[in-house]
VOTILO-168361 format. One record per residue: x negated, y negated, z negated of N, C-alpha, C, O, CB in turn; chain. Coordinates in steps of 0.2 Angstrom, whole numbers, plus 5000, padded with zeros to 4 digits. Glycine has a CB too. Example, Ala and Ser with C-alpha at 12.3 -4.5 7.8 and 13.67 -1.06 7.14 Angstrom:
<pts>
 n.east n.north n.up ca.east ca.north ca.up c.east c.north c.up o.east o.north o.up cb.east cb.north cb.up kette
   4934    5028 4961    4938     5022  4961   4934    5016 4961   4929    5017 4958    4943     5022  4955     A
   4936    5011 4965    4932     5005  4964   4936    5000 4961   4933    4994 4960    4930     5003  4971     A
</pts>
This chain:
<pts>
 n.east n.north n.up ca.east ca.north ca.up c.east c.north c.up o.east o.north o.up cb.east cb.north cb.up kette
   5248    4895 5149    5240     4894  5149   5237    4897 5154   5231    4899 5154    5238     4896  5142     A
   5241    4898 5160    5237     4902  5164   5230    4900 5170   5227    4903 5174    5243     4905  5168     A
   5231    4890 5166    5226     4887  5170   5220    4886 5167   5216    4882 5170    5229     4881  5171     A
   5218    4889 5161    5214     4892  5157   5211    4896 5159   5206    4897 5157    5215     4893  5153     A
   5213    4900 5163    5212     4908  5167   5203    4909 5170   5203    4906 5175    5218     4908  5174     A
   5197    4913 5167    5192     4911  5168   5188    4918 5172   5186    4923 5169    5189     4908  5160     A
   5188    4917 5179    5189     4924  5183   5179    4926 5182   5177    4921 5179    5193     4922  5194     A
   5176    4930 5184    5170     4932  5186   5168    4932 5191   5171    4933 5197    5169     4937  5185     A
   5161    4930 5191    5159     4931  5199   5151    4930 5198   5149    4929 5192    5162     4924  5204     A
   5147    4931 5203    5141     4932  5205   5140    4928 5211   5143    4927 5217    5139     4941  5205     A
   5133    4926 5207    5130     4922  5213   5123    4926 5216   5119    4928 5211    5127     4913  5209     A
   5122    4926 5221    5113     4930  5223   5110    4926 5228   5109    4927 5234    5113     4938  5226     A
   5107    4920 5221    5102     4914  5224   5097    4913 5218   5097    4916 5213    5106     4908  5225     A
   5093    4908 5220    5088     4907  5214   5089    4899 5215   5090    4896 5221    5080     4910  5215     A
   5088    4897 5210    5089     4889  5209   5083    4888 5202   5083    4891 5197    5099     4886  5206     A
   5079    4882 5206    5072     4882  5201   5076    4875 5196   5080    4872 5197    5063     4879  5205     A
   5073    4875 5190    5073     4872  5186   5073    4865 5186   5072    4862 5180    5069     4874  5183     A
   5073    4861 5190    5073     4855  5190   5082    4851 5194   5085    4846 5195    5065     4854  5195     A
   5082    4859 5196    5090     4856  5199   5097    4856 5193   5103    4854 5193    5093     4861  5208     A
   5094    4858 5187    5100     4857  5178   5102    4850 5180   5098    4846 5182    5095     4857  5168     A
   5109    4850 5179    5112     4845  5178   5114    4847 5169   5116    4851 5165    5118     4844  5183     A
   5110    4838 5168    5109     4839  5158   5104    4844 5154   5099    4848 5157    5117     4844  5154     A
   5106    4844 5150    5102     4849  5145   5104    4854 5145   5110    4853 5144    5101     4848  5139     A
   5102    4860 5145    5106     4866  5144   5108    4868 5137   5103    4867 5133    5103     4872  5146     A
   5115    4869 5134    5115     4871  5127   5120    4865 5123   5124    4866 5119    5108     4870  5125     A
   5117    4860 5127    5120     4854  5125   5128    4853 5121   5131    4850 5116    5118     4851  5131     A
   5130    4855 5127    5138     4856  5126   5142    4859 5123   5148    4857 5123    5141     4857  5128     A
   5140    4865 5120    5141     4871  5114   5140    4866 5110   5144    4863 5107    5138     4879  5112     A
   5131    4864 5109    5131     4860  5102   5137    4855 5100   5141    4855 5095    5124     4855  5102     A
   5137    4850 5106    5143     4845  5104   5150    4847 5103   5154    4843 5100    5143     4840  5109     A
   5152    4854 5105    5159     4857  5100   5158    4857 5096   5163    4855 5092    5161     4862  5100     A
   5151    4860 5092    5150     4863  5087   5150    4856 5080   5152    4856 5074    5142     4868  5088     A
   5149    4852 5083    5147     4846  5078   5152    4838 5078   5152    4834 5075    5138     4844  5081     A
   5155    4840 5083    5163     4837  5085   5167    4840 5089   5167    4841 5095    5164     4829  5088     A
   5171    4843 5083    5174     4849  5087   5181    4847 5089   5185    4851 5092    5176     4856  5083     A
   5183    4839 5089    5191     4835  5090   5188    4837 5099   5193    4839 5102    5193     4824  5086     A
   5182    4836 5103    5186     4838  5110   5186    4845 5113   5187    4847 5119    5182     4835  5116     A
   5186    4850 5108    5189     4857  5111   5195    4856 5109   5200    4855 5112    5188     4864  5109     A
   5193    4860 5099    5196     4863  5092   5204    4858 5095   5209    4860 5097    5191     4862  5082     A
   5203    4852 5094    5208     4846  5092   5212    4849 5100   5218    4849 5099    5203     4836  5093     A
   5211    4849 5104    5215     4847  5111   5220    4854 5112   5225    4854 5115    5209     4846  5120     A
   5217    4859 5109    5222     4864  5105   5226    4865 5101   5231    4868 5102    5220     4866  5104     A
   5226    4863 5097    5230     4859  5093   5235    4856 5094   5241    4857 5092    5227     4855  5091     A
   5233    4850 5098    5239     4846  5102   5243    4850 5106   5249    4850 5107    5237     4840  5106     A
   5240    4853 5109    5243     4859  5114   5250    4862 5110   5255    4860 5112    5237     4867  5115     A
   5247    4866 5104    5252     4868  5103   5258    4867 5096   5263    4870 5093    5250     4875  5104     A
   5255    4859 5096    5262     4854  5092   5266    4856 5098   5272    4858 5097    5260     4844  5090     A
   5262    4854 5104    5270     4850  5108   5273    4858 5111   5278    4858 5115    5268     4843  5115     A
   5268    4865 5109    5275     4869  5112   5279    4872 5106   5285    4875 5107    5271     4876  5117     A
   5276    4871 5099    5281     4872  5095   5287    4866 5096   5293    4869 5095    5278     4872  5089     A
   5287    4859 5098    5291     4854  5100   5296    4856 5104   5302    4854 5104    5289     4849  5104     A
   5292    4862 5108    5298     4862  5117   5300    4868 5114   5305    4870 5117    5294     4862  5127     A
   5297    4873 5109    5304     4877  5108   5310    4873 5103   5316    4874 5104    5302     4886  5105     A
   5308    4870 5099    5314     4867  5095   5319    4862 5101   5325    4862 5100    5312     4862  5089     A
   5317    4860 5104    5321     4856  5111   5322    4860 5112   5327    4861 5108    5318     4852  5118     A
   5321    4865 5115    5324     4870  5121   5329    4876 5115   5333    4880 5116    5315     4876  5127     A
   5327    4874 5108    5333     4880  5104   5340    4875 5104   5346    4877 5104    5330     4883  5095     A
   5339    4869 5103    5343     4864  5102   5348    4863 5107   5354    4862 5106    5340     4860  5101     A
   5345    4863 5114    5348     4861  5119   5353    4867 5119   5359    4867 5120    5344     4859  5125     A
   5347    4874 5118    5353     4882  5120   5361    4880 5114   5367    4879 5116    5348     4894  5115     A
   5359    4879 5107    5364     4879  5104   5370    4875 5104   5375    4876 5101    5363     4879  5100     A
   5368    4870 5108    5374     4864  5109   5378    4867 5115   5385    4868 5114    5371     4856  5112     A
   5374    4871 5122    5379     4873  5123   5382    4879 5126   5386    4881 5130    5380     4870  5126     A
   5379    4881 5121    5383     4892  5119   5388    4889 5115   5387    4883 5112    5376     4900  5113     A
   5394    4894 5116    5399     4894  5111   5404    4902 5110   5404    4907 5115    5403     4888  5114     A
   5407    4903 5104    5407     4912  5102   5415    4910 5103   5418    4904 5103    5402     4916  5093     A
   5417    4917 5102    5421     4919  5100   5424    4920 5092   5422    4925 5088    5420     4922  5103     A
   5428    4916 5089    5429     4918  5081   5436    4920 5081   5439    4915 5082    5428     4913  5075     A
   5438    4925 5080    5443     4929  5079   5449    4921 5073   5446    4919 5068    5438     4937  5074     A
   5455    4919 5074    5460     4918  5067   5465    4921 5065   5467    4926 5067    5464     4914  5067     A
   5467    4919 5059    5471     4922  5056   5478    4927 5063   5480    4933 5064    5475     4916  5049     A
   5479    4922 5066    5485     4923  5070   5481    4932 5076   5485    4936 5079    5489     4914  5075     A
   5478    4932 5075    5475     4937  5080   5469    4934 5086   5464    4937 5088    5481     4940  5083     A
   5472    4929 5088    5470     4928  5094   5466    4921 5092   5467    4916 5089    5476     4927  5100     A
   5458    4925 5098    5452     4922  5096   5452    4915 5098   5456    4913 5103    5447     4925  5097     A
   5447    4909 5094    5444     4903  5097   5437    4901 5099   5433    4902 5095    5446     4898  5093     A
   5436    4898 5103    5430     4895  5104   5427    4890 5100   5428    4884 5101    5429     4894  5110     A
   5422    4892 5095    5416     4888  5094   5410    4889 5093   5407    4895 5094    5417     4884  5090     A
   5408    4881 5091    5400     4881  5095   5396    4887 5091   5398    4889 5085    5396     4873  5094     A
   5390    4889 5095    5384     4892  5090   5384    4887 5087   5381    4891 5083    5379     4894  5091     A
   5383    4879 5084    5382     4876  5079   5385    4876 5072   5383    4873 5067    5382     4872  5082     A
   5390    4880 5073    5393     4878  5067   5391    4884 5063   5393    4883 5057    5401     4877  5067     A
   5387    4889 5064    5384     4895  5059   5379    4892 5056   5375    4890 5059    5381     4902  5062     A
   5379    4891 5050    5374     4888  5044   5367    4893 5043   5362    4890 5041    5379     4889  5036     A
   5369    4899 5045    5363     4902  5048   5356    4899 5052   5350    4898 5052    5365     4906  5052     A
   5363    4899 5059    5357     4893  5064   5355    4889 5063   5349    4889 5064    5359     4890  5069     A
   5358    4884 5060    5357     4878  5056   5352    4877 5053   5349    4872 5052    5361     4877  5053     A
   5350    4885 5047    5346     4886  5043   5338    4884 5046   5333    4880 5045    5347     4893  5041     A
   5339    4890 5052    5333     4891  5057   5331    4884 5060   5326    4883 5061    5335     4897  5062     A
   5335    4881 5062    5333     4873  5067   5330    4870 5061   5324    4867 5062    5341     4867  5071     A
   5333    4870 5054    5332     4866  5049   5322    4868 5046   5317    4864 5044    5338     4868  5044     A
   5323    4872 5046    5315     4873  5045   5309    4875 5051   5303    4876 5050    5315     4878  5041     A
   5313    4874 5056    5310     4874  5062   5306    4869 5064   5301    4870 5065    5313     4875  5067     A
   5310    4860 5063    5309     4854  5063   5306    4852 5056   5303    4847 5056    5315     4852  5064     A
   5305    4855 5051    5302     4852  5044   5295    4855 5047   5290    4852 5047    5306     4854  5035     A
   5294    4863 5049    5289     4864  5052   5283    4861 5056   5277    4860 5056    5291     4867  5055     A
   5290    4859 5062    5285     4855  5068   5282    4848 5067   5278    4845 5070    5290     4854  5076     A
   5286    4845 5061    5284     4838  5059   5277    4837 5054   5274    4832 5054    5291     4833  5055     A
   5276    4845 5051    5272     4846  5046   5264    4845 5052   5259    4842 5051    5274     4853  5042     A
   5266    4850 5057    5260     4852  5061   5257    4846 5064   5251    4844 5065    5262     4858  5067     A
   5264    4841 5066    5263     4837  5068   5258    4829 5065   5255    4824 5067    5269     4838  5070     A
   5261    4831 5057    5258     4825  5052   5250    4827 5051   5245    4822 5051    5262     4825  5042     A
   5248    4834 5052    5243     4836  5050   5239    4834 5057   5233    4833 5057    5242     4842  5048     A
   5242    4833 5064    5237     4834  5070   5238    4826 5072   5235    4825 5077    5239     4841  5076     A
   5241    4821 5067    5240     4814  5067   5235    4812 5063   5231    4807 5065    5245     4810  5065     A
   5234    4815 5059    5231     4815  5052   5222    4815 5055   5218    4811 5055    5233     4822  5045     A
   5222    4822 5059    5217     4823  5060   5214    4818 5064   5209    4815 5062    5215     4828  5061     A
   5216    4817 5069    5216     4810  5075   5213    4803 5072   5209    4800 5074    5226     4807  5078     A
   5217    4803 5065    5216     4798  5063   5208    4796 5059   5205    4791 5057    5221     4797  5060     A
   5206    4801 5058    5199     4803  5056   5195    4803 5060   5190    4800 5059    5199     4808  5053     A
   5196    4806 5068    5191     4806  5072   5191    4799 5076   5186    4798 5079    5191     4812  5077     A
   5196    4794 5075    5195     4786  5075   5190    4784 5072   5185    4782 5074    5201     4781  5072     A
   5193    4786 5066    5188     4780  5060   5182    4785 5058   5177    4781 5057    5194     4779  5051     A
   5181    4791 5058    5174     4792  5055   5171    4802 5060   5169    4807 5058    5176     4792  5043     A
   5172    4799 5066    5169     4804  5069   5164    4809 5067   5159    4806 5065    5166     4802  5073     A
   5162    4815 5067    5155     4818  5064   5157    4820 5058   5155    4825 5056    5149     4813  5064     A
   5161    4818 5053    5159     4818  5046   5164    4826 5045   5168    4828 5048    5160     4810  5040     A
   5161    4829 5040    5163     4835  5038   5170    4834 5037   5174    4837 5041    5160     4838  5032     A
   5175    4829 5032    5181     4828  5031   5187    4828 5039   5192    4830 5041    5181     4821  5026     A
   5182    4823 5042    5184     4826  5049   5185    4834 5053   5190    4837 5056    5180     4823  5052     A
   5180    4835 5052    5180     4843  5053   5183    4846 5050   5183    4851 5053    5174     4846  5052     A
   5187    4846 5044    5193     4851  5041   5200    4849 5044   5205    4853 5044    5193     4851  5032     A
   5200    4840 5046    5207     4841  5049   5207    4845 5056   5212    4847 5059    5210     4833  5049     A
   5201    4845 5057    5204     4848  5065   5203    4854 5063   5209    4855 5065    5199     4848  5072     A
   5202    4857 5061    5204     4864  5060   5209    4867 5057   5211    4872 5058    5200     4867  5058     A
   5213    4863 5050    5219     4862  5047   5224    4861 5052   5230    4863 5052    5219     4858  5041     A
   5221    4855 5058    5228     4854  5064   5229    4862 5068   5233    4865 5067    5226     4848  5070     A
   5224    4862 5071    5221     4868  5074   5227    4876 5071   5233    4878 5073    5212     4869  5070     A
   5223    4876 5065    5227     4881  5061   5234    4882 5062   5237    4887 5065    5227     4878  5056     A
   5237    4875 5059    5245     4874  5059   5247    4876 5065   5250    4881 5067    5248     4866  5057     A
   5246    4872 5069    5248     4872  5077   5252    4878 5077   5258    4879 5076    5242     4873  5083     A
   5244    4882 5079    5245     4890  5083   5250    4894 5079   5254    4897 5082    5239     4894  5083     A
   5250    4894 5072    5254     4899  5067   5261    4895 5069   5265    4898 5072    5251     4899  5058     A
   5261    4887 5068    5269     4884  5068   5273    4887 5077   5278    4889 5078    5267     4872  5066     A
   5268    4886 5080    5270     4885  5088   5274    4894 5088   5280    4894 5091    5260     4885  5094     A
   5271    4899 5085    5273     4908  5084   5278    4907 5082   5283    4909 5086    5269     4913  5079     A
   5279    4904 5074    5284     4905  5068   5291    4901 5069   5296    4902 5067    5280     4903  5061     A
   5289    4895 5074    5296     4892  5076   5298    4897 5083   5304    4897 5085    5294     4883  5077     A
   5295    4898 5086    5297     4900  5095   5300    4908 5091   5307    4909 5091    5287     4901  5103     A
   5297    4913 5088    5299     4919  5084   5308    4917 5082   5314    4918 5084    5293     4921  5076     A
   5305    4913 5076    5312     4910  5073   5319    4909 5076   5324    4912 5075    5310     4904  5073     A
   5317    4903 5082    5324     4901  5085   5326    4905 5091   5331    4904 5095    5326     4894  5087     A
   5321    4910 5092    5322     4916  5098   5328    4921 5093   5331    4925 5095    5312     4923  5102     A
   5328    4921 5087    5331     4926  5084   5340    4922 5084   5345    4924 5086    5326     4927  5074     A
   5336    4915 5081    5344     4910  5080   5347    4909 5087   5353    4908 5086    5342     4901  5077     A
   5346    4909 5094    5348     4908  5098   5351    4915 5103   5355    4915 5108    5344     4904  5099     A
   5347    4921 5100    5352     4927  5103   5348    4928 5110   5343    4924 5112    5362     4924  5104     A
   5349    4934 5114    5347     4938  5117   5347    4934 5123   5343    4936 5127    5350     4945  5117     A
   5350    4930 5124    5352     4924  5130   5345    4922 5130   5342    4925 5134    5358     4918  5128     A
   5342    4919 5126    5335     4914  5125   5332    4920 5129   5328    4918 5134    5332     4912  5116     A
   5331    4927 5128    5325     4929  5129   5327    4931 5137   5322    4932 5141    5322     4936  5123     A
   5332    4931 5140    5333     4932  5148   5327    4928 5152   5326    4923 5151    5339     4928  5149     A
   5323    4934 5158    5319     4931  5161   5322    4924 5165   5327    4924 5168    5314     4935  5164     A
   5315    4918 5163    5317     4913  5165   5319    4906 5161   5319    4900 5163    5320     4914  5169     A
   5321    4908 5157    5322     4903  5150   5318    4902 5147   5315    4906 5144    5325     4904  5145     A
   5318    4895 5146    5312     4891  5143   5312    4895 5137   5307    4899 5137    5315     4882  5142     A
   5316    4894 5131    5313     4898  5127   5308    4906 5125   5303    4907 5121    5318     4899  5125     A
   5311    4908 5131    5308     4913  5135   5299    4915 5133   5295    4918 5130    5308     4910  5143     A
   5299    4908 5140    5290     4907  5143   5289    4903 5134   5286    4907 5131    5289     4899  5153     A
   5291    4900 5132    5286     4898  5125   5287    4901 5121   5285    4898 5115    5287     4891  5122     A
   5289    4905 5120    5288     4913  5114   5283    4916 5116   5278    4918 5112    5296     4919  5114     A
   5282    4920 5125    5276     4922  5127   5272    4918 5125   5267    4920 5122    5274     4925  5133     A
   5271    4910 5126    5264     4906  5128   5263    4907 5119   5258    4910 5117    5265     4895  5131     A
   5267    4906 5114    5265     4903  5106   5263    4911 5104   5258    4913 5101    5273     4899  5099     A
   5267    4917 5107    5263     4923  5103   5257    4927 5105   5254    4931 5101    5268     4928  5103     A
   5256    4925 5112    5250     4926  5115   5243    4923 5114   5238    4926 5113    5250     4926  5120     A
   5244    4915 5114    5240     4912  5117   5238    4907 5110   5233    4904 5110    5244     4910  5123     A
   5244    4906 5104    5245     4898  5101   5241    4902 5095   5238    4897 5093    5254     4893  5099     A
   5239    4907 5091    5234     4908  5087   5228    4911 5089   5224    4913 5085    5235     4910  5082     A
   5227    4911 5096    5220     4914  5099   5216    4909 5102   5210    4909 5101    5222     4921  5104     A
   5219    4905 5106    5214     4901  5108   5208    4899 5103   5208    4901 5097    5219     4894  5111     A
   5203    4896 5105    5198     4895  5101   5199    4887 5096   5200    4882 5099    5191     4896  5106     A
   5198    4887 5091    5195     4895  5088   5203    4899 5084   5208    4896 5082    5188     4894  5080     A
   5201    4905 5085    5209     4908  5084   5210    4907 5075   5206    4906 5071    5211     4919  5087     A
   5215    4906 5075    5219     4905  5067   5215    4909 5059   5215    4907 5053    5229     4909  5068     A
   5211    4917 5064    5209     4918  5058   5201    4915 5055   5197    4914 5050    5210     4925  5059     A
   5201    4913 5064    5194     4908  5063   5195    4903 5058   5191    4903 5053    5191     4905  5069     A
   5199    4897 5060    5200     4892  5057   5201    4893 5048   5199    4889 5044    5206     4890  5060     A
   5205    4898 5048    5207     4898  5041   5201    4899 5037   5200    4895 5032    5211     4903  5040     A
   5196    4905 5041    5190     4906  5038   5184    4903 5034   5181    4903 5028    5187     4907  5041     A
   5185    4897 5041    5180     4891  5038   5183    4886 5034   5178    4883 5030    5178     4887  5044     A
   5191    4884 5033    5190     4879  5029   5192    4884 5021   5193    4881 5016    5197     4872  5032     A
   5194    4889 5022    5192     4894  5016   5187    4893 5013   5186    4891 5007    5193     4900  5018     A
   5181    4896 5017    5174     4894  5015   5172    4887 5016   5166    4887 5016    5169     4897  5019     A
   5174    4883 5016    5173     4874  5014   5175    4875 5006   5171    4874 5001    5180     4867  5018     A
   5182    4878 5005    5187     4876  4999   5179    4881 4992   5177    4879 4987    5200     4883  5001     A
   5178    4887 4996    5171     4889  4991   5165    4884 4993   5161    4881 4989    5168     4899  4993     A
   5165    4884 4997    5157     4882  4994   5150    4883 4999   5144    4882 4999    5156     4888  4987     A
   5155    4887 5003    5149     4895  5007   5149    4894 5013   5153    4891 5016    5152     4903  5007     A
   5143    4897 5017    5144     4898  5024   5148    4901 5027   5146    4906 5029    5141     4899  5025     A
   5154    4898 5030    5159     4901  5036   5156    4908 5038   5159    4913 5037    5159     4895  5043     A
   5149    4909 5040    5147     4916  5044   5146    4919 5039   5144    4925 5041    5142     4917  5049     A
   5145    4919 5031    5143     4923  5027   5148    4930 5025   5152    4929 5021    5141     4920  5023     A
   5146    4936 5029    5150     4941  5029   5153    4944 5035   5154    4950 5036    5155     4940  5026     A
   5154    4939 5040    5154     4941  5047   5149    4946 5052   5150    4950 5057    5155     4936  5050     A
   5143    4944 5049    5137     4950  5053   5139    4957 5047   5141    4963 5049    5125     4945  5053     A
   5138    4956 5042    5139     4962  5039   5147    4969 5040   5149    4975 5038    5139     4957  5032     A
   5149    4963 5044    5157     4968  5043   5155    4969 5050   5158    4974 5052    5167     4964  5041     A
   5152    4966 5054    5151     4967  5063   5145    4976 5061   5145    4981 5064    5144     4956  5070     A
   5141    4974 5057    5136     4980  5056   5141    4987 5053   5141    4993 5056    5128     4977  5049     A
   5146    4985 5048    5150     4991  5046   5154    4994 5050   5156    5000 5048    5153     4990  5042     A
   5155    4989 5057    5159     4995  5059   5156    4997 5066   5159    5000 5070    5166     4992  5060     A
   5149    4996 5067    5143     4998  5071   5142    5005 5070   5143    5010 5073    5137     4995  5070     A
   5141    5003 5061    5138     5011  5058   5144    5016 5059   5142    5022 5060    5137     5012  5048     A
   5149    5015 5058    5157     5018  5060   5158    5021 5066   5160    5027 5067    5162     5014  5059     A
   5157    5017 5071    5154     5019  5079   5150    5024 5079   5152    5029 5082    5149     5014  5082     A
   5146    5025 5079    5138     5029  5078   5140    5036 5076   5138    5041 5079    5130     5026  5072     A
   5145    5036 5069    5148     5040  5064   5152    5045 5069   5151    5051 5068    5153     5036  5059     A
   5156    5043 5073    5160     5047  5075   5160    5046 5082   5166    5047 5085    5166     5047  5072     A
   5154    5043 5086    5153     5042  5092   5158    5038 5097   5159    5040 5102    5153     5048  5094     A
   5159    5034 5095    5164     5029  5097   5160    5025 5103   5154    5024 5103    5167     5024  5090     A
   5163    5023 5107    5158     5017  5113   5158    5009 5111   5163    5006 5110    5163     5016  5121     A
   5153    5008 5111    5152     5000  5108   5157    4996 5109   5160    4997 5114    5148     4997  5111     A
   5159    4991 5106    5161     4984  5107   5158    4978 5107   5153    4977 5103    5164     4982  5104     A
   5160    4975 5110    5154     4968  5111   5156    4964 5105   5161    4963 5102    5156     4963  5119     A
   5149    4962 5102    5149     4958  5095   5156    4951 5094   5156    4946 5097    5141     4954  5095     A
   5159    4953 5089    5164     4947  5087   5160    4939 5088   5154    4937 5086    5167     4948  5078     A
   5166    4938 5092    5164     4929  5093   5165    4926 5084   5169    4929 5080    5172     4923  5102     A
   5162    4923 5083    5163     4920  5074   5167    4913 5077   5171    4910 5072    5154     4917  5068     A
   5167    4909 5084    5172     4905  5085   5168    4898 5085   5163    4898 5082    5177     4905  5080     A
   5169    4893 5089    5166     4886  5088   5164    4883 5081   5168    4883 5077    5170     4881  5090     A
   5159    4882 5081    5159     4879  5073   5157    4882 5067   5156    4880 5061    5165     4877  5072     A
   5158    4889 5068    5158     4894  5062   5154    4891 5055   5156    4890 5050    5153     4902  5065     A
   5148    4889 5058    5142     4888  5055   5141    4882 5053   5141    4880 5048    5137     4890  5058     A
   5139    4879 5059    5137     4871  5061   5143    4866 5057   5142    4862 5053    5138     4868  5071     A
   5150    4869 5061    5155     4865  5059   5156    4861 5054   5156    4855 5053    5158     4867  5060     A
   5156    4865 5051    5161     4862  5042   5154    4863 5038   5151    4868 5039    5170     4870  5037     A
   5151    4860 5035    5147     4862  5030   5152    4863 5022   5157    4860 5021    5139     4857  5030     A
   5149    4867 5017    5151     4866  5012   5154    4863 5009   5150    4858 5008    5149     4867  5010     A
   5160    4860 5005    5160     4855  5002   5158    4854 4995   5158    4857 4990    5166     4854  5002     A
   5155    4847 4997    5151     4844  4986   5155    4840 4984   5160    4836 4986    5141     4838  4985     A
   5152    4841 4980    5155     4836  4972   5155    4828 4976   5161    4825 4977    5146     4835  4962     A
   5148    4826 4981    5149     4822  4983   5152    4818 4989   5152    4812 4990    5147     4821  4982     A
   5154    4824 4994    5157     4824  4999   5165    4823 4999   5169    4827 4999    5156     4829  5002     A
   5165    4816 4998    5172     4813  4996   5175    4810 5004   5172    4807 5008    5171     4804  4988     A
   5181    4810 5005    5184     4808  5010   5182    4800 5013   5182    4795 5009    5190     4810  5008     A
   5182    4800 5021    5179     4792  5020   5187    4789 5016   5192    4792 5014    5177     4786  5030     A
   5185    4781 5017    5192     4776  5016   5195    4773 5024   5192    4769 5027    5189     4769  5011     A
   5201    4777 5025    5201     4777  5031   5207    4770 5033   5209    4768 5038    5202     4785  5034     A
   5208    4768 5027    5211     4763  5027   5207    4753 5030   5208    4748 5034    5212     4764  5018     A
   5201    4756 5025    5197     4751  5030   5195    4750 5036   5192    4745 5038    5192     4752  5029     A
   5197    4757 5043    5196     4756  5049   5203    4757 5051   5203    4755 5057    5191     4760  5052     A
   5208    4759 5049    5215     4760  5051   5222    4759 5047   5224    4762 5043    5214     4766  5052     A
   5224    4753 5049    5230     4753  5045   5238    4754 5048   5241    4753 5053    5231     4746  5043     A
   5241    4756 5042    5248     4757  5048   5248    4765 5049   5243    4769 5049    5247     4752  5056     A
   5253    4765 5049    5253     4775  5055   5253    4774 5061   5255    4770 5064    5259     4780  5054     A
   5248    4783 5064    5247     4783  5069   5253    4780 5074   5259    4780 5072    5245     4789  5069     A
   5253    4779 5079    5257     4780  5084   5262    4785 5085   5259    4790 5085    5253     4779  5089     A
   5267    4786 5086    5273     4790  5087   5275    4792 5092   5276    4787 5096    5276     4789  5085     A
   5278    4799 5094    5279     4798  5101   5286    4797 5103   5290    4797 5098    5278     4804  5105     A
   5288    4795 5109    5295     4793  5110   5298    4798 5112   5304    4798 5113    5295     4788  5114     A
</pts>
């Protein structure tokens, strides 16, 4: 994600008000209120790097192969595939990536058919969610099932263990954000309700023992705006009526 990379700089000029291109403001709002062109594009991000570490564990296990000791003394070669262990690990690696994957069609398929609406707004953030945590929990996973070999610099496995442990529940909004809000959907409540209060408690804690400031917690795209509450009558559309069939699949 190093093309994400967002450097600083200073400008020392003056530019009057008539040369804005757009509205200012404008484009936070529209995250905030369809969040499928950030929250969503992240998401997909990291279905497909959870994808490329199960490729890339798959491909290691086909062709590593061990040593097993027989009866007669003298050892034989076979594959790492045949440990039921490994097997374990690919096995729920892949029920994983197809889960992250059903949810981040699911949501797609909503911002088709009914753009804007709140039910929309929880699949992107349930894809969101999955993603980043699935993208960690599978790359962790088959770095364990594939052995010390995988983590050698320069292996694919490698680079997508740093990309999913750094990067796949932090990007915005990071996993604990996401959870937050569709937590506070599942009550009832405002996503930020409690966030300024825990930012003031650990102000007063600062001050306490003279600590140096931190800059106020981001609450994430959408905190607020995003999701509103769910009602009694906020029933999912019928998404049958604008979409039949399942989404499109990849080859």
């Amino acid at each position: 994600m190093r093309a994400t990379a967002s450097n600083g700089f200073e400008l020392d000029t003056w530019v009057s008000d008539d040369a804005l291109v757009g509205v200012e403001g404008v484009a936070l709002l529209l995250a905030d209120v369809m969040p499928e062109w950030l929250v969503g594009s992240y998401a997909a991000v990291y279905v497909g790097v959870a994808q490329a570490a199960l490729s890339a564990a798959v491909e290691h296990v086909r062709a590593t192969s061990l040593r097993e000791p027989t009866t007669d003394g003298s050892p034989r070669l076979v594959g790492l595939g045949t440990s039921p262990w490994v097997r374990q690990r690919l096995g729920r690696a892949e029920a994983q990536v197809e889960a992250a994957r059903l949810t981040l069609e699911e949501a797609a398929r909503h911002v088709d058919c009914n753009p804007g609406h709140p039910e929309t707004a929880r699949w992107i953030y349930r894809a969101k969610l999955l993603a980043g945590d699935t993208a960690f929990d599978v790359a962790a996973s088959l770095t364990q099932a594939c052995g010390l070999a995988a983590l050698m610099r320069g292996a694919e496995l490698e680079r997508l263990l740093r990309d999913a442990r750094c990067c796949g529940a932090v990007m915005p909004p990071s996993s604990d954000i996401a959870a937050n809000v569709l937590g506070a959907s599942v009550l009832g409540v405002d996503p930020g309700v409690g966030l300024a209060r825990a930012h003031g408690e650990r102000r007063d804690h600062r001050d306490r023992h003279g600590l140096p400031a931190s800059p106020r917690p981001a609450v994430g795209l959408g905190a607020v705006l995003l999701v509103p509450p769910r009602r009694k009558q906020d029933r999912p559309p019928d998404l049958a009526k604008c979409w039949s069939g399942a989404p499109p699949r990849r080859r």
